[in-house]
NURO-529465 format. One line per 5 residues: number of its first residue (from 1); for each residue z, x, y of N, C-alpha, C. Coordinates in steps of 0.001 Angstrom, whole numbers, plus 500000, padded with zeros to 6 digits. Each point is the difference from the previous one (the first is absolute). Example, Ala and Ser with C-alpha at 12.3 -4.5 7.8 and 13.67 -1.06 7.14 Angstrom:
1 = 507800,513190,494310,500000,499110,501190,500000,500900,501200 ~ 499280,499650,501050,500060,500820,501190,500730,499230,501090
***
This chain:
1 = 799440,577029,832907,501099,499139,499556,500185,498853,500993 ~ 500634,499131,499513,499996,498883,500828,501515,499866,500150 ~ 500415,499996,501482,501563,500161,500331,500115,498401,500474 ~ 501810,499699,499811,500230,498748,500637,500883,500271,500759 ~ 500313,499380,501242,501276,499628,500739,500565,498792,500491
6 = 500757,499588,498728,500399,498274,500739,501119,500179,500651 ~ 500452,498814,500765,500822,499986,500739,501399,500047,499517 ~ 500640,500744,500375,501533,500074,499705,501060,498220,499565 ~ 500199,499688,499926,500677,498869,499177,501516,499928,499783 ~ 501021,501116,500297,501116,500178,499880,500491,499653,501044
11 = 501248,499135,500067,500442,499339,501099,499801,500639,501101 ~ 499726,499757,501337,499885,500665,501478,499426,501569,499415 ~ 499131,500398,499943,499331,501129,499335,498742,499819,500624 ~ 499777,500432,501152,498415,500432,500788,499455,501362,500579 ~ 500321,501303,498454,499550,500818,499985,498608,499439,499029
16 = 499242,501250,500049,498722,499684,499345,499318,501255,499735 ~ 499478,500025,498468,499495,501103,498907,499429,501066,500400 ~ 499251,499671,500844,499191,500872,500606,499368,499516,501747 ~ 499406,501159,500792,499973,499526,501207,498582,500408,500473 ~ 499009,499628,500959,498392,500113,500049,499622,501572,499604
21 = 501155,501132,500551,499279,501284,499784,499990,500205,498635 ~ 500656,499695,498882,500126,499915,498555,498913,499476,499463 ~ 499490,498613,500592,498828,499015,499548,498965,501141,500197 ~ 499914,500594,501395,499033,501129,500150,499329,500923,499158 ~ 501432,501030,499777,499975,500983,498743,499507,499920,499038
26 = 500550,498307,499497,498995,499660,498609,498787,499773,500229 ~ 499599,499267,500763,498886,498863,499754,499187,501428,500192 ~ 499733,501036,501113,499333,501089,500157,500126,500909,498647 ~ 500696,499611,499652,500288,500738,498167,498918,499340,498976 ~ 499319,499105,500758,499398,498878,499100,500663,499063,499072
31 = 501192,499575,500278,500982,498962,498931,500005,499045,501500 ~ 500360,498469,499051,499935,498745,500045,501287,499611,501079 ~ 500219,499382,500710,501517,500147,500236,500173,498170,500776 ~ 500569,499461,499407,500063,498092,500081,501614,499838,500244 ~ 500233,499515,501239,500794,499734,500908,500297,498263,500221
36 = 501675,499549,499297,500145,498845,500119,499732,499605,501328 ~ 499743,498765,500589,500046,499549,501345,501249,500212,500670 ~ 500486,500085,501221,501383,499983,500571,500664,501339,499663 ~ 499574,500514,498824,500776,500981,499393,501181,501057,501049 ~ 498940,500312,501043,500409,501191,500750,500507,499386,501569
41 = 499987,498651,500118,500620,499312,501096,501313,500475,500279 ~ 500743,499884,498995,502072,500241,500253,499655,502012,500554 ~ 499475,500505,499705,500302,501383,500846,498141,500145,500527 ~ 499710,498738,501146,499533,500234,500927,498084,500500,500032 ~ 500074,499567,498400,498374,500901,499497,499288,498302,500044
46 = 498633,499896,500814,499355,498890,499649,498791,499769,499038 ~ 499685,499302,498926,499175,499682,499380,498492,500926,500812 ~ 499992,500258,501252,498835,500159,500460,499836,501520,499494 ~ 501185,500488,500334,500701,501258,500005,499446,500747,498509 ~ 500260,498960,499143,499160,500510,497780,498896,499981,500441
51 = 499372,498834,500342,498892,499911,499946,499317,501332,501022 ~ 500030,500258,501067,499420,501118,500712,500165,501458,499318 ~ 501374,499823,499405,499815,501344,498813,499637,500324,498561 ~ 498976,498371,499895,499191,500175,498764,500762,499075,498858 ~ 501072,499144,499987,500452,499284,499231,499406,498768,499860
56 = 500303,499290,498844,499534,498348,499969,501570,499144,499885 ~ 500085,499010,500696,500909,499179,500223,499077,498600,499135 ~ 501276,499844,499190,500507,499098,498782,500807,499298,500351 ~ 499650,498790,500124,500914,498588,500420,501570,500110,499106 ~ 499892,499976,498094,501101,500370,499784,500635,500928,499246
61 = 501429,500232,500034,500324,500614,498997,499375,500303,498636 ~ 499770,498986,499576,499278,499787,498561,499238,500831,500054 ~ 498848,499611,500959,498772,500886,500210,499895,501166,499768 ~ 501243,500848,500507,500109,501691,500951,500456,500115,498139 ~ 500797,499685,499600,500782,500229,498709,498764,500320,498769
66 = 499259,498886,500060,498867,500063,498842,498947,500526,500169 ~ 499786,500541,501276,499157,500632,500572,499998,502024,499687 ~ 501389,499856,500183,500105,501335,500236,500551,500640,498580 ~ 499323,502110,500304,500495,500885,498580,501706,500328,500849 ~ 499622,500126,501119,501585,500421,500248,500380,499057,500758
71 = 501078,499929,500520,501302,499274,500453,500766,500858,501128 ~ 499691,499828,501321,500651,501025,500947,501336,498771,500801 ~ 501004,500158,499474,501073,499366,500674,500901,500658,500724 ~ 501121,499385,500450,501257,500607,500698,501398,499797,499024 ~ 500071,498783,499814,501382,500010,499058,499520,499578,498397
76 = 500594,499949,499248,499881,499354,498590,499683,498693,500203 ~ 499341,499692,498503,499523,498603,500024,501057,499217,499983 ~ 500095,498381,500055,500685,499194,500367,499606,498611,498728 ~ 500786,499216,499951,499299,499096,498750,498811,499654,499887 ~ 499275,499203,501145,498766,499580,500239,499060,500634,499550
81 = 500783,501873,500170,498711,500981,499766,499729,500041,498682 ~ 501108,499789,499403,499743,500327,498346,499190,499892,499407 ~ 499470,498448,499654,498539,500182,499224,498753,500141,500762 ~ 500248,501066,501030,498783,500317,501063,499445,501355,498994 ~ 501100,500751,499637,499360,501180,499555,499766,499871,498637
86 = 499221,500785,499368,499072,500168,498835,499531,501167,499469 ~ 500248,499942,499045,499769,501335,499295,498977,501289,500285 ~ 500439,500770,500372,499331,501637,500407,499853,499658,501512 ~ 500673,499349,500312,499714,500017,501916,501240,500762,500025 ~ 499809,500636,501121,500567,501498,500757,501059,498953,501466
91 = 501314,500438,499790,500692,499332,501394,500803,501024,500424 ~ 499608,500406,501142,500543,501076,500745,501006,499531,501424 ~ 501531,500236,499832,500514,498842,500585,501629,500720,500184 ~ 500351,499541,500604,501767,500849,499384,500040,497833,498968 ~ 501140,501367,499170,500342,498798,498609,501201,499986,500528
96 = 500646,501309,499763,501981,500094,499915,500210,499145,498497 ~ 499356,500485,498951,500163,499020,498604,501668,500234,499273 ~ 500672,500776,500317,501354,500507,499484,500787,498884,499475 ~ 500655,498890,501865,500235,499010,499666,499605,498620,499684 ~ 498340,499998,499677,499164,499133,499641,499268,499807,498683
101 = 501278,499503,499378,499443,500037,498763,498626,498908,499449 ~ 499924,498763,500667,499137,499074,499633,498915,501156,500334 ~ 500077,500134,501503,498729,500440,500511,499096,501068,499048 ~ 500885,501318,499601,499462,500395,499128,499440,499830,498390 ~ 500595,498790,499767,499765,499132,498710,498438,499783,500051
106 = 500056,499058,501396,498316,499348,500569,499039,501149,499883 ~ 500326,500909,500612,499152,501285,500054,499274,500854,498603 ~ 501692,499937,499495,499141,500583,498286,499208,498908,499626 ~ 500642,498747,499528,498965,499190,499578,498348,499769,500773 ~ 500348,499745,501111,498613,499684,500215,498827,501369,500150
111 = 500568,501616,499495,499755,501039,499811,499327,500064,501280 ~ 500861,500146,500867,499128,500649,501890,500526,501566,499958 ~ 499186,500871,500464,500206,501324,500263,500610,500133,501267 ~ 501740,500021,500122,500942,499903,501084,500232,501201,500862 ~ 499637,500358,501308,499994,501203,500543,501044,499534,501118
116 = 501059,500545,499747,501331,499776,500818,500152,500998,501176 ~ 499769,499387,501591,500122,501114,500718,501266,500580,500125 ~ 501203,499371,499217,501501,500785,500520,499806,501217,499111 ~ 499103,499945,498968,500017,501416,498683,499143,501096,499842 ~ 498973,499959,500940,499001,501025,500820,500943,500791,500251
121 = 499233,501268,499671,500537,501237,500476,499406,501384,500854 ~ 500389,500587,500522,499467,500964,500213,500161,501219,499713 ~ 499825,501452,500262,499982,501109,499406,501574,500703,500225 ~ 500513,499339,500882,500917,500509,500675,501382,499071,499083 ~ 499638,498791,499050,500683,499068,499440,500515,499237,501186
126 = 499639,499300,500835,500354,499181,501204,499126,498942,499591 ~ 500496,498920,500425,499429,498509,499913,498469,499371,501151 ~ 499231,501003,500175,498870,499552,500976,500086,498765,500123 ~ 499824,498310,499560,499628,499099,500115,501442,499369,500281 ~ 500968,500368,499824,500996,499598,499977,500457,500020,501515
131 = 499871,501385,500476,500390,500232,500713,500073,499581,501956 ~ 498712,499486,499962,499607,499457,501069,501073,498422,500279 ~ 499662,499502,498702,501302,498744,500209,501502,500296,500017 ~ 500351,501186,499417,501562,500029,500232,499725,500739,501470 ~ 499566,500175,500540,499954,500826,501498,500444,498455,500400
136 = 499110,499223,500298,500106,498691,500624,501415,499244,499951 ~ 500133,499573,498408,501370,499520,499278,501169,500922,500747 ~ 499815,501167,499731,501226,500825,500613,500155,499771,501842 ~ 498934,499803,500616,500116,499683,501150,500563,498663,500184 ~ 499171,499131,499330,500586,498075,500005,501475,500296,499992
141 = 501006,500563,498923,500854,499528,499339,500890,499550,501538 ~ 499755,502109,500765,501017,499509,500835,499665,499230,501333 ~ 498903,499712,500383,499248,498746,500396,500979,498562,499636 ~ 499741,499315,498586,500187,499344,499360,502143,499945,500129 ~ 500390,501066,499675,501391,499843,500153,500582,500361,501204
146 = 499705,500232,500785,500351,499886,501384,499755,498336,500154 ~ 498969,499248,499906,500039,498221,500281,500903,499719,499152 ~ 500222,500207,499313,500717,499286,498889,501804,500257,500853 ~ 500195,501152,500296,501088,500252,500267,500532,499502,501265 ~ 499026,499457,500715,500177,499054,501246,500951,498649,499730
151 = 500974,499409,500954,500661,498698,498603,499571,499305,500546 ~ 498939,499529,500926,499265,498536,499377,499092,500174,498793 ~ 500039,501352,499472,498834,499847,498683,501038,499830,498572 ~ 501732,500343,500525,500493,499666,498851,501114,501467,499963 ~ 499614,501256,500425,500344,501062,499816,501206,500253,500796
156 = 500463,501346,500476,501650,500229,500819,499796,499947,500866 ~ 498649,499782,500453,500036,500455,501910,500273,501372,500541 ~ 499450,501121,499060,499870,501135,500748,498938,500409,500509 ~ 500063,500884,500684,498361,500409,500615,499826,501299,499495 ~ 499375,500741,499603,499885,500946,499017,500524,501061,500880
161 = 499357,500293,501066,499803,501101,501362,501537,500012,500527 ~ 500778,499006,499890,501234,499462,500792,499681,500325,501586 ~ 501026,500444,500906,499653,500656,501249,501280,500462,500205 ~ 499925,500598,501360,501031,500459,500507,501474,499913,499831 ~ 500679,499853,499447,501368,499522,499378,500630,499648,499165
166 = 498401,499958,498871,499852,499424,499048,499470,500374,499144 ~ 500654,500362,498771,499266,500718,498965,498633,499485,499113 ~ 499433,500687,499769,498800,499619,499130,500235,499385,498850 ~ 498794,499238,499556,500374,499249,498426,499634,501518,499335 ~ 500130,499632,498734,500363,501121,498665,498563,499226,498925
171 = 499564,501057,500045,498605,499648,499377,500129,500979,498628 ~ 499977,499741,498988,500364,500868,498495,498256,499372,499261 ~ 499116,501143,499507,498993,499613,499760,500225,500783,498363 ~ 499726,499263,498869,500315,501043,498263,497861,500223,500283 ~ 500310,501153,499902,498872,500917,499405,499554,500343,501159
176 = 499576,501474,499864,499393,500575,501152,498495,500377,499763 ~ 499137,499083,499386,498676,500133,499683,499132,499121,501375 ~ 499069,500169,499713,498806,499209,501192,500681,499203,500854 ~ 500455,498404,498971,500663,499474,500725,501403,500185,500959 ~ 500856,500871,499446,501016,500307,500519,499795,500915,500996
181 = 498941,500610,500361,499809,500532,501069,499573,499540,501091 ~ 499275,499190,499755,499631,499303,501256,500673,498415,500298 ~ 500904,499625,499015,501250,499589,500465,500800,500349,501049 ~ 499964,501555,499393,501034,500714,501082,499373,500887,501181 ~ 498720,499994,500454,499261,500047,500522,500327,498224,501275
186 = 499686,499121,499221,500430,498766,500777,501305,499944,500398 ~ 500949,500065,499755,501376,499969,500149,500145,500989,500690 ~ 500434,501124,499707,500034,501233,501220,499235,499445,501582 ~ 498746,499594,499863,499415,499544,500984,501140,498680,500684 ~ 500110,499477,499534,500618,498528,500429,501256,500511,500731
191 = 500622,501628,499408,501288,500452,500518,501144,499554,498879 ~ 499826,499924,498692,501090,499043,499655,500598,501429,498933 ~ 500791,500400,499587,501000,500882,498732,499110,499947,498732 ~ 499040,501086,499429,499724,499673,498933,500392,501320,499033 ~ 499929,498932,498818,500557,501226,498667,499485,499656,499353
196 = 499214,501398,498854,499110,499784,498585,500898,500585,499411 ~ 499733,498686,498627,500484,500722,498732,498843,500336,498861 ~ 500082,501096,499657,498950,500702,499186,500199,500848,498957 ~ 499273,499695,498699,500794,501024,499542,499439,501342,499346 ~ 498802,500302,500855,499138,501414,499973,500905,500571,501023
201 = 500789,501412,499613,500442,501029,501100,498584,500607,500986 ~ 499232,500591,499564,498625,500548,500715,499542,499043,500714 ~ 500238,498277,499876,499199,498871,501218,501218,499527,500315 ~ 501226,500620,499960,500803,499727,501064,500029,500870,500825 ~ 499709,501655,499590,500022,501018,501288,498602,499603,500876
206 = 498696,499989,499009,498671,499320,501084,500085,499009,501000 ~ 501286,498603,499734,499951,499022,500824,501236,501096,501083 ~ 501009,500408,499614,501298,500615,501274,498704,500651,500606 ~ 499233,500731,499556,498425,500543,501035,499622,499380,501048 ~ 499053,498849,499154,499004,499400,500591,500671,498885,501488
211 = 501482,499807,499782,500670,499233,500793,500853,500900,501346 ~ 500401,500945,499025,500828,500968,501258,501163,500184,499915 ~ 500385,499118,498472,501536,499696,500279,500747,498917,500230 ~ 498644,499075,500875,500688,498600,500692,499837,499233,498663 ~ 499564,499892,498822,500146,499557,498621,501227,500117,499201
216 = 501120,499392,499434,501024,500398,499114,499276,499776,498756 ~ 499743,501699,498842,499724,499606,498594,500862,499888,499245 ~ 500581,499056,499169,501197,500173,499088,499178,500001,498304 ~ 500482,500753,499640,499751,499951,498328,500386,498596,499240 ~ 498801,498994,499741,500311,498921,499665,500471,500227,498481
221 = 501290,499288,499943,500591,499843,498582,500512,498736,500641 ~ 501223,499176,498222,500348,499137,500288,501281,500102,501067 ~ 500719,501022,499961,501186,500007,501352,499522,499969,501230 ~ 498876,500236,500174,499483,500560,501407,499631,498484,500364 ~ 499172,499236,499012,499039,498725,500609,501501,499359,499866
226 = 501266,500205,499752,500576,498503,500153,500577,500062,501321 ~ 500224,501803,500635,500627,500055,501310,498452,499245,500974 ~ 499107,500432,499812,498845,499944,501069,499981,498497,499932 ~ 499920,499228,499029,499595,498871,499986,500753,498677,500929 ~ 501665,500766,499849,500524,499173,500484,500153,500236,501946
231 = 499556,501393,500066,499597,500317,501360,499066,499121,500726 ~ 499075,499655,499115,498187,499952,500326,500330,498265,500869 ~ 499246,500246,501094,499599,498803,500930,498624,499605,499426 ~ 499233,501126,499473,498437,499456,499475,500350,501282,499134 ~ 499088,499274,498733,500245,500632,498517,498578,499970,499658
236 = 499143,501006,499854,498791,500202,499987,499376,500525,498666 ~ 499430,499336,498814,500040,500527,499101,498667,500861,499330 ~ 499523,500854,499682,498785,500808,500382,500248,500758,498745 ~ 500463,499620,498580,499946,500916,499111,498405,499638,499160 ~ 499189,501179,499287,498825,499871,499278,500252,500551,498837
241 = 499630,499564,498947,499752,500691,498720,498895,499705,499669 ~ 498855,500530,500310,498273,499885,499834,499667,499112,498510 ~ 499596,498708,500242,499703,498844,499106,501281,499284,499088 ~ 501346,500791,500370,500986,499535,498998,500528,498998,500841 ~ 500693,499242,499540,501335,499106,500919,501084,501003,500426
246 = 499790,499316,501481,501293,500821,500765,501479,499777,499166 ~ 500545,501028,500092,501185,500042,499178,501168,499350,501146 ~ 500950,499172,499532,500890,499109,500790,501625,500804,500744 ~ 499371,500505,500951,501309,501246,500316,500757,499426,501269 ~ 499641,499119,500195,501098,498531,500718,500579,498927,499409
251 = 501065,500375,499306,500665,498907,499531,500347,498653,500544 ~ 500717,498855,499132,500511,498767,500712,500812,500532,500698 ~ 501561,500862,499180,500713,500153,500696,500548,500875,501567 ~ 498285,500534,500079,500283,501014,501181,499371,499027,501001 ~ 499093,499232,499742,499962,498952,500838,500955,499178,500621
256 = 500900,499642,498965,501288,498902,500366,500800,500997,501229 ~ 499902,501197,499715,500735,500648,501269,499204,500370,501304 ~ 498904,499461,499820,498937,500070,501708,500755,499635,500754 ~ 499480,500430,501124,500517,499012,501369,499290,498879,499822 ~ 500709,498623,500321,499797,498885,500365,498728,500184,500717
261 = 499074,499014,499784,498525,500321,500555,499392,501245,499941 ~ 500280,500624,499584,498700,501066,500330,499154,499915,498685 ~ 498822,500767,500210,498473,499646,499511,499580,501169,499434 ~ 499711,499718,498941,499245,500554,498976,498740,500054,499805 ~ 498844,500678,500226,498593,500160,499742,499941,500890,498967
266 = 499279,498834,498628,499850,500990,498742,498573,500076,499942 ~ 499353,501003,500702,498633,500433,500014,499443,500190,498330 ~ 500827,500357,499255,499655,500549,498654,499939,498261,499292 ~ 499664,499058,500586,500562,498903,499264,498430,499976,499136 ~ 498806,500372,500938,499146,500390,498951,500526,500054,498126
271 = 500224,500930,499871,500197,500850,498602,501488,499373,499572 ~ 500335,498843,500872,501404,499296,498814,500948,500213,501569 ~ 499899,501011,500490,501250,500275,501191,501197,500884,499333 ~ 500578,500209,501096,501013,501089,499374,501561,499745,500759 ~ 499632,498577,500188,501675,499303,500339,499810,498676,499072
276 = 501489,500066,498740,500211,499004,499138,499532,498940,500337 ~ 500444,499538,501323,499797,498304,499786,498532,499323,501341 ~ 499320,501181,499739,498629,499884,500286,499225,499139,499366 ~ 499238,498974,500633,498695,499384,498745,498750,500001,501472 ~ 498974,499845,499792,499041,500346,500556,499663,498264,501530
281 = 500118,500465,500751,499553,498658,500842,498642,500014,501061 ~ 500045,499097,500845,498585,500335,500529,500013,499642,501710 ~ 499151,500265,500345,499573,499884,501313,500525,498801,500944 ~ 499790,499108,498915,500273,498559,500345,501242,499508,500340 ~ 500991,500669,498883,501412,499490,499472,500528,501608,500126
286 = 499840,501105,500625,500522,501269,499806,501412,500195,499819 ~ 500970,499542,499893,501632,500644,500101,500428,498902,499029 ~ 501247,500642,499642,500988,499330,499141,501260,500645,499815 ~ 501214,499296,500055,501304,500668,500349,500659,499592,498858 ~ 500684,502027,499429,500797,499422,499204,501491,501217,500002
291 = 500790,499336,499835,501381,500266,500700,500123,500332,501219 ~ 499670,499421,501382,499956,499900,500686,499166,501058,500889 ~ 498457,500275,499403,499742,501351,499951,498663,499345,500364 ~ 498731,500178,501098,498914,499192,499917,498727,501095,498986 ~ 499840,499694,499256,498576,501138,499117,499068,499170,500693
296 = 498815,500789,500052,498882,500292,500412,499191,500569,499063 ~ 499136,499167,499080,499154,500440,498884,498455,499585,499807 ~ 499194,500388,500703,498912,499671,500844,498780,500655,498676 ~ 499853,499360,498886,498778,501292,499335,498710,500511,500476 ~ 499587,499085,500910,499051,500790,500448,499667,500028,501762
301 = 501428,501210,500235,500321,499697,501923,498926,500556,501012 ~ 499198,500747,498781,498724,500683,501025,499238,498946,500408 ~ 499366,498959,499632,500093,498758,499949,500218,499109,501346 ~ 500867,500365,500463,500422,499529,501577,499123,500678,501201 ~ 499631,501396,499672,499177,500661,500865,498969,500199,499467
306 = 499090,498979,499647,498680,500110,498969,498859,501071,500416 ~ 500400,499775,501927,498549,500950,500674,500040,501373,499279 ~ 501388,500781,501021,500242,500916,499041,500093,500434,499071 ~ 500637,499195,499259,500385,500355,498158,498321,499810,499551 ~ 498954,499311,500310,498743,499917,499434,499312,501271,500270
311 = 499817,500266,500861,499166,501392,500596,500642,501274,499390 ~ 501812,500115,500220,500670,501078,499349,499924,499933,498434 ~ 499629,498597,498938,499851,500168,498782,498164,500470,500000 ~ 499401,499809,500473,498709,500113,500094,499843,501475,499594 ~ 500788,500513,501268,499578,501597,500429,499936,500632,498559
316 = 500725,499611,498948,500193,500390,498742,499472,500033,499111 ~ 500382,498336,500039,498927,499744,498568,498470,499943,499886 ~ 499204,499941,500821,498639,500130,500529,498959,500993,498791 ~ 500678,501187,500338,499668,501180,499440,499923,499359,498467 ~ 501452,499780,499120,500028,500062,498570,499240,498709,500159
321 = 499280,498764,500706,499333,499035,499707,498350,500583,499636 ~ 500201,500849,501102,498250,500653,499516,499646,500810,498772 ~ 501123,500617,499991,500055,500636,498473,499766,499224,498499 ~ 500777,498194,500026,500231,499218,498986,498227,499650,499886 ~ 500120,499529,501397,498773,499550,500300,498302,500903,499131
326 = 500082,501095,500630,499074,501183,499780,499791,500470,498381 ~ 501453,499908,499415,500091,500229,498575,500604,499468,498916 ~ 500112,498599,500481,500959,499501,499282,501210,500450,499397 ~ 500077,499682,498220,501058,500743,499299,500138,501704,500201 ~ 498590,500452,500147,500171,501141,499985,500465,500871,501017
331 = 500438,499168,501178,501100,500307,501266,501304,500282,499464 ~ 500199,499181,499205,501832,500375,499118,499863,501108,499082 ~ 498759,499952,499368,500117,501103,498672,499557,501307,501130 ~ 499842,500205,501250,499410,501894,500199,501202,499558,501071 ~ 501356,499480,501129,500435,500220,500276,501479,499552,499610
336 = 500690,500531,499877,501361,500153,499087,500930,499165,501094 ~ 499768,500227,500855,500997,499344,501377,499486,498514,500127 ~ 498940,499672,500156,499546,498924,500153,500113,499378,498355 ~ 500005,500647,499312,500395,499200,498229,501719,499873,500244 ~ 500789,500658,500665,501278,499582,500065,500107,498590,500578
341 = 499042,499523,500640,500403,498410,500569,499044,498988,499157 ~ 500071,500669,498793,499446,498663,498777,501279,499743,499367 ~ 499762,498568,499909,501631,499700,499473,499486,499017,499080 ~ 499064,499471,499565,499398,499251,499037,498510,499883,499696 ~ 499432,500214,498773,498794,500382,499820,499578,499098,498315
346 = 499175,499316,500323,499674,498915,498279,501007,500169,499468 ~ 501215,499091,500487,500630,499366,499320,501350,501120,499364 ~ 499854,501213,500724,501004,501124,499837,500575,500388,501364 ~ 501318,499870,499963,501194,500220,500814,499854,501461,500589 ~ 499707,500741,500632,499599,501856,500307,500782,500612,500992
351 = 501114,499138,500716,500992,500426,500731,500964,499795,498954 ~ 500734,501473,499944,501288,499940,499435,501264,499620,500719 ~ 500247,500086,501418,500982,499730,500179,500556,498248,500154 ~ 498256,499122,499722,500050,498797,500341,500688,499511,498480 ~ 499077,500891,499036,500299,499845,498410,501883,500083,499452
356 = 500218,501207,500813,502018,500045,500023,500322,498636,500228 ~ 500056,499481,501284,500378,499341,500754,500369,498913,499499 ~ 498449,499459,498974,500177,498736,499357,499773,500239,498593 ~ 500050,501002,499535,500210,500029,498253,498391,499866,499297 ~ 499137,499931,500485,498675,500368,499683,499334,501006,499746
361 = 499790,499463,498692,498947,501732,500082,499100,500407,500444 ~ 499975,501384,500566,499503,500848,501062,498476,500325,499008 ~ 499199,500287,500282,498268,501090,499703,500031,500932,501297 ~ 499612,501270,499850,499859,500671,501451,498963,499763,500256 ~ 499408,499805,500881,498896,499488,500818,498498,501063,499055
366 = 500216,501279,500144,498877,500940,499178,500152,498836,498658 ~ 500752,500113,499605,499327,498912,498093,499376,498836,500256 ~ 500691,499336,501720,499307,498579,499653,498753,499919,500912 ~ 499460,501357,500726,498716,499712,500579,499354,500594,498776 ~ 500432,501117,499018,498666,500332,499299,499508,501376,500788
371 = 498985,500453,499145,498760,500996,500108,499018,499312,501186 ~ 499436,500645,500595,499054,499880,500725,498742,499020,499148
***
């Protein structure tokens, strides 16, 4: 098979598809593997770097696009990309299609076989591909809202840790999944008050575990998020519903009662976000304040730490690349986990929760790959 990896294209975005030990795997697999120029510069990989592990470097985009059966990216396509892809080419990529409705429009029509890394699964029902980036994201946030909360960046001027005389900021993170753990993993570290709201009883006794205690879990409902919210110095938002849009469990009005400056990181802004007056921003332009409240809506924050976030998405997806690679379609039709992250296939929609979301009709992925 002949694989592509062009260069990322989404504002400040210098992660990249794949990394030389991947080029390896394949090319020793005997498949093709054509590498935009620059591609792997933003997280530190040099053109010399493909080439020594068996790749061909392609001056452009165009090239890698028409060149290639698959498509190894990092985020969803972007306009430019649109009429790059073409019918029965394979793009293996996180989509997040829930709140993207054009995007998935482009996709059926131009009938690309869409392999979404947020919808991979594993045996255990855990998000493998997913997971490596909310590790990161969950680390950024409180990275990310600690600067923010500094007031030359705009925020109250607390220091998360406080010191001696001085109480800690109040760190309230909604969901106690991947990200919310190593949120609170960061925060605990920093020294600052943190509390999950969650609303699995069994992964609220695992997190009072895994922490010691120094964690507050509260049973997230709506009474609970309007006390926490208006507590919260940093408001950390970390809810998942695997391919659906995050459901909106931060209202306007619990916002209007924040503290003055404090900061909001809606990690879930991926999948829509799960604070009302969220819309998605970027690297460039990251924050925006509304009722006197600074959000932080970054869609793709792994993004900022490309070295890492490239190598930690690697470690993952590598494997299901050799598989697409090795057997094409017939990688989705003999593994059931890896057919959970098809979300579009000739011109049929095969994620249902993307199909809810936006009123489309769903095919389950078995009808729209067919018989062997």
């Amino acid at each position: 098979m002949r694989i592509g990896i062009p260069k990322e294209i989404k504002d400040n975005e210098y992660r990249v598809g794949m990394v030389p030990a991947g080029v390896r795997a394949l090319t020793d697999s005997g498949h093709q593997v054509f590498v935009e120029k620059g591609a792997g510069v933003g997280s530190g990989i040099e053109d010399e770097e493909y080439r020594f592990a068996g790749a061909s470097i392609l001056q452009t985009a165009d090239e890698v696009w028409a060149t290639a059966d698959m498509i190894v990216k990092v985020k969803e396509p972007v306009g430019p990309e649109y009429e790059r892809m073409r019918p029965g080419q394979i793009l293996y990529t996180y989509l997040h299609l829930a709140p993207e409705p054009r995007l998935t429009d482009v996709l059926l029509e131009r009938r690309v076989t869409g392999i979404a890394y947020e919808t991979v699964t594993d045996p255990h029902g855990h998000l493998p591909l997913l997971t490596p980036m909310s590790e990161v994201a969950g680390r950024l946030a409180i990275q990310v809202g600690a600067y923010f909360l500094q007031r030359p960046n705009g925020g109250r001027g607390v220091l998360l840790g406080g010191v001696p005389g001085v109480p800690p900021a109040d760190v309230v993170i909604i969901g106690g999944g991947v990200v919310g753990v190593n949120a609170a993993k960061m925060a605990l570290g920093l020294g600052a008050r943190v509390s999950i709201l969650e609303t699995n009883l069994e992964r609220m006794r695992y997190l009072d575990d895994i922490f010691h205690g120094h964690v507050t879990t509260i049973a997230s409902n709506r009474h609970n998020l309007e006390i926490l919210t208006a507590r919260a110095d940093l408001l950390v938002g970390g809810v998942l519903l695997p391919g659906a849009s995050a459901p909106k469990l931060v209202t306007r009005e619990m916002i209007a009662k924040m503290k003055p400056r404090s900061v909001i990181v809606d990690v879930a802004v991926d999948q829509g976000g799960c604070v009302e007056t969220t819309h998605p921003t970027t690297h460039s332009d990251p924050t925006f304040e509304v009722d006197g409240v600074i959000h932080y809506c970054v869609a793709n924050m792994p993004g900022a730490v490309p070295r890492t976030s490239t190598f930690a998405l690697n470690n993952a997806t590598i494997p299901y690349a050799l598989a697409l690679a090795d057997k094409g379609l017939d990688a989705l039709r003999e593994n059931p986990h890896l057919r959970d992250g098809l979300n579009t296939h000739d011109g049929k929609l095969t994620c249902k929760a993307v199909a809810d979301s936006q009123g489309k009709t769903f095919t389950p992925a078995e009808d729209a790959l067919g018989a062997t």
